[in-house]
C-alpha positions in Angstrom: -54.4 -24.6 -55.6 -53.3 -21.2 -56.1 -55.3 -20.2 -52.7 -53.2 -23.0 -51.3 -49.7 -21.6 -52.4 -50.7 -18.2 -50.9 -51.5 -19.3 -47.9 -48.1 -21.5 -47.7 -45.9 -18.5 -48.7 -47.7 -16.6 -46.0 -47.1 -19.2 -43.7 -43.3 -19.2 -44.4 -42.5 -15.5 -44.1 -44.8 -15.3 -40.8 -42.7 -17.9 -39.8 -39.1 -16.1 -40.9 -40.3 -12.8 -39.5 -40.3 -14.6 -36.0 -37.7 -16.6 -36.3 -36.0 -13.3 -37.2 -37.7 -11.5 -34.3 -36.3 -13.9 -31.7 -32.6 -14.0 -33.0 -32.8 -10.5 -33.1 -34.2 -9.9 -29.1 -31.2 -13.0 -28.3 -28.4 -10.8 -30.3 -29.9 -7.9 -28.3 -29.6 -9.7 -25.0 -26.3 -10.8 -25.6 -25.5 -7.3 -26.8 -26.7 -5.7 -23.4 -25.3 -8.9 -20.9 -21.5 -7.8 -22.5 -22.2 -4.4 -22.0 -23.3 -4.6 -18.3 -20.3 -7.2 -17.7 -17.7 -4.8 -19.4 -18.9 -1.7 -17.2 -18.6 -3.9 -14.2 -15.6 -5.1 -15.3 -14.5 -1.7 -15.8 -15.5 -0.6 -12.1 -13.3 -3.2 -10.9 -10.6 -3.0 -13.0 -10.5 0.5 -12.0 -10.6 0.4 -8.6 -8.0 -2.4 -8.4 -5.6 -0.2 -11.1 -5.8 3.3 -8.5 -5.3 0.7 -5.5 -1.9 -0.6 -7.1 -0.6 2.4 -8.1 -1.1 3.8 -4.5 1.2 0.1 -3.6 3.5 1.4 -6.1 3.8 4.7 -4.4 4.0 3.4 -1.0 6.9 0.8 -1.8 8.9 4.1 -3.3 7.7 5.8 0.2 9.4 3.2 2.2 13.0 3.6 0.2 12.5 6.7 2.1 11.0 6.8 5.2 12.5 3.7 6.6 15.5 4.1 5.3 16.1 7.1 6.9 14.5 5.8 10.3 16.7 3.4 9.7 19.6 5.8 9.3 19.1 7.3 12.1 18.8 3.9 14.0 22.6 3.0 13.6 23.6 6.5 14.2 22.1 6.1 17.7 23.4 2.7 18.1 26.6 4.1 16.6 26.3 7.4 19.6 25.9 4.4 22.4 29.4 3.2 22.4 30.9 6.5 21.3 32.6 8.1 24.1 33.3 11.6 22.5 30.0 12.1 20.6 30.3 14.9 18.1 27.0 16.0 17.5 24.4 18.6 19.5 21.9 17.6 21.4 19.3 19.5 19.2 20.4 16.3 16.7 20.3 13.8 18.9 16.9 14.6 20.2 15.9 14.4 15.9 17.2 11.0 15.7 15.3 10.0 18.5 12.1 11.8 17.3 12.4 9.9 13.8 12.4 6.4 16.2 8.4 7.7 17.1 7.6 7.7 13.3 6.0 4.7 12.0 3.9 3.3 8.6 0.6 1.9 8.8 0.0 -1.8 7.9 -2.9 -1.0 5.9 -0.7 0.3 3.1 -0.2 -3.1 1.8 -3.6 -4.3 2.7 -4.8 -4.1 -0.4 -8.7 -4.3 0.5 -10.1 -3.9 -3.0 -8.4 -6.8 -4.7 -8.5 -9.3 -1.6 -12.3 -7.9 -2.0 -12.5 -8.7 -5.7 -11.2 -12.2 -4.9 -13.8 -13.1 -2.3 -16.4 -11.8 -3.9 -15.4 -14.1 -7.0 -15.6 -10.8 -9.1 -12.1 -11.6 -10.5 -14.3 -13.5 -13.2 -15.7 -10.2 -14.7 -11.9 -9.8 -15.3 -11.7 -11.2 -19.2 -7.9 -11.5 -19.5 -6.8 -14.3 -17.9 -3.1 -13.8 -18.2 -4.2 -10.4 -16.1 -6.5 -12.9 -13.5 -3.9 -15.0 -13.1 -1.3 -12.0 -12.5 -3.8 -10.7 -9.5 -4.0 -13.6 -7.8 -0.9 -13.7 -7.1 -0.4 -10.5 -5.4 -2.4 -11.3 -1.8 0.1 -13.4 -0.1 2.9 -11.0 -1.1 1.5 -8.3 -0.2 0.4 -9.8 3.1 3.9 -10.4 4.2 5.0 -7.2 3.7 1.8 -5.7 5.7 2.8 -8.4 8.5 6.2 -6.4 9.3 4.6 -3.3 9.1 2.2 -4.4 11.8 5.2 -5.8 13.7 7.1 -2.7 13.3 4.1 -0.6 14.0 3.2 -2.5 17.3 6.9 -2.3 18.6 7.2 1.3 17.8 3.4 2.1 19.7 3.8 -0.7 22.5 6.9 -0.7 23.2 9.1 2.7 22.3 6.3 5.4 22.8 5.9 3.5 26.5 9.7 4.1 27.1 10.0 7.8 25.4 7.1 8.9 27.2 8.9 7.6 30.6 12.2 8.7 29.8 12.0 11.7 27.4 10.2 15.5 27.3 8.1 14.3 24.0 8.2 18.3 24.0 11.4 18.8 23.8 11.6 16.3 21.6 9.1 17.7 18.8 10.7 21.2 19.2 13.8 19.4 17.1 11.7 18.0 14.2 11.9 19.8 11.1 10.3 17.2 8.5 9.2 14.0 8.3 11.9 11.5 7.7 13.4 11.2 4.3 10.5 13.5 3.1 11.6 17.8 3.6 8.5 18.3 1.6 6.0 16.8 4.3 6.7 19.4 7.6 4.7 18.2 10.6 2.7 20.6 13.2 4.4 20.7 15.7 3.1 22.5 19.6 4.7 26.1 19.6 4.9 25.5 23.5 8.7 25.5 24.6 9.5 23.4 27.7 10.4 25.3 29.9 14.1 23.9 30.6 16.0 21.6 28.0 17.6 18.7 29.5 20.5 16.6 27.6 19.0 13.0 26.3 23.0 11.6 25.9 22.4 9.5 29.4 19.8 7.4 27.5 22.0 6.3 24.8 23.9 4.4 27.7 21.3 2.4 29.0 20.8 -1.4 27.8 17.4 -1.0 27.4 17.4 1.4 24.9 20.6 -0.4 23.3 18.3 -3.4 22.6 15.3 -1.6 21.4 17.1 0.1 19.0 18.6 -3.3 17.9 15.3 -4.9 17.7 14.2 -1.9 16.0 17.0 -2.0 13.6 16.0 -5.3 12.4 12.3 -4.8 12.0 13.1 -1.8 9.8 15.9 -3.8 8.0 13.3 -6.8 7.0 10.5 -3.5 5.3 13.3 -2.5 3.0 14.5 -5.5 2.2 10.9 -6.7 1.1 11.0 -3.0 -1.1 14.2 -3.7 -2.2 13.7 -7.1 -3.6 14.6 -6.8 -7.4 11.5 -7.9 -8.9 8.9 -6.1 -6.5 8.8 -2.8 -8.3 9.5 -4.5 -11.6 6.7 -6.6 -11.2 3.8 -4.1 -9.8 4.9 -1.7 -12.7 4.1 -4.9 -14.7 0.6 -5.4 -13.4 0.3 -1.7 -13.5 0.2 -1.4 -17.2 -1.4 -4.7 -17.6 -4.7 -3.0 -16.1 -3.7 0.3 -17.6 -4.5 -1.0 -21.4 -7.5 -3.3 -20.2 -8.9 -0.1 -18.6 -8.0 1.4 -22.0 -9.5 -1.2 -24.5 
């Protein structure tokens, strides 16, 4: 009997030290699956937070660059039916310069998180509040990349086209002295002078370049409107922060 009880108590704390042994090598692979799927979660929640600030800085960019392409827009729509212009022609050959600058549509293209959400990684994303918050950003930023291209394509199919037929693009580039609404950013520009300046007023007289600078005028009107919307910056500085402290948890 007492050879009997040994054995059993044997028995039972073989028995516990597997039982133990196989809930510890689970706890262990559950330990190392959430650590894999928080540093993947990190890589993406990284990539998408550097993508949207870069959005964020772009939308400031175009409170500046198109609004001053736009600026000069309705001063050369303004210059058309003025009969007694008073500016140079050094400054008129700026403000048509500024109508050859144009932003890509890939600064709104957002490639990581439309990649995220095909790749049905937005899963590895544990906040759904923040999941939810992401997927609503693709069709917004879509539209706004969709007048971009539109502006883009008018500006490269259909003014460079005209300028290049009309205008010295030399002459032209020998007034630029930044880009527009930026003084920091200075282009290169050809140190080659034309060799004779010719006055560009005749141009503003034209109906063809009346209407392009209408159409153009619109294009650029629709960009800032989209920046301008109230809760655009409001609401990326919102998402911003949202990845900010799940980057920092």
């Amino acid at each position: 009997m007492k050879n009997d009880k040994f054995n059993w108590m044997r028995i039972c704390v073989e028995g516990a030290v597997i039982v133990v042994s196989i809930l510890l090598a689970f706890s262990i692979d559950a330990w190392w699956d959430n650590k894999q799927d928080r540093e993947d979660e990190m890589v993406v929640l990284s990539a998408l937070l550097t993508e949207f600030e870069q959005i964020r800085t772009n939308v400031d960019d175009i409170l500046k660059f198109q609004v001053a392409i736009l600026d000069s827009v309705r001063q050369l729509l303004r210059l058309s039916v003025d009969e007694n212009p008073t500016i140079g022609d050094g400054e008129l050959d700026r403000l048509l310069l500024d109508q050859r600058w144009s932003s890509s549509p890939e600064k709104f293209s957002a490639p990581e998180l439309n990649s995220v959400i095909t790749r049905g990684d937005l899963r590895l994303i544990s906040n759904r509040e923040l999941r939810e918050n992401l997927r609503s950003w693709p069709a917004r930023l879509t539209w706004i990349s969709k007048v971009l291209a539109e502006d883009f394509q008018f500006s490269s199919t259909v003014l460079d086209p005209y300028f290049r037929d009309k205008l010295s693009l030399l002459q032209l580039h020998m007034a630029t002295t930044h880009r527009p609404g930026d003084p920091s950013y200075v282009p290169n520009t050809p140190e080659i002078k034309p060799n004779e300046t010719v006055s560009n007023f005749p141009i503003l007289a034209e109906k063809s370049f009346q209407n392009m600078m209408a159409q153009r005028y619109d294009l650029l009107n629709e960009i800032i409107n989209l920046a301008r919307e109230p809760d655009l910056p409001q609401q990326l500085d919102e998402t911003i922060e949202f990845l900010r402290k799940e980057v920092g948890r």
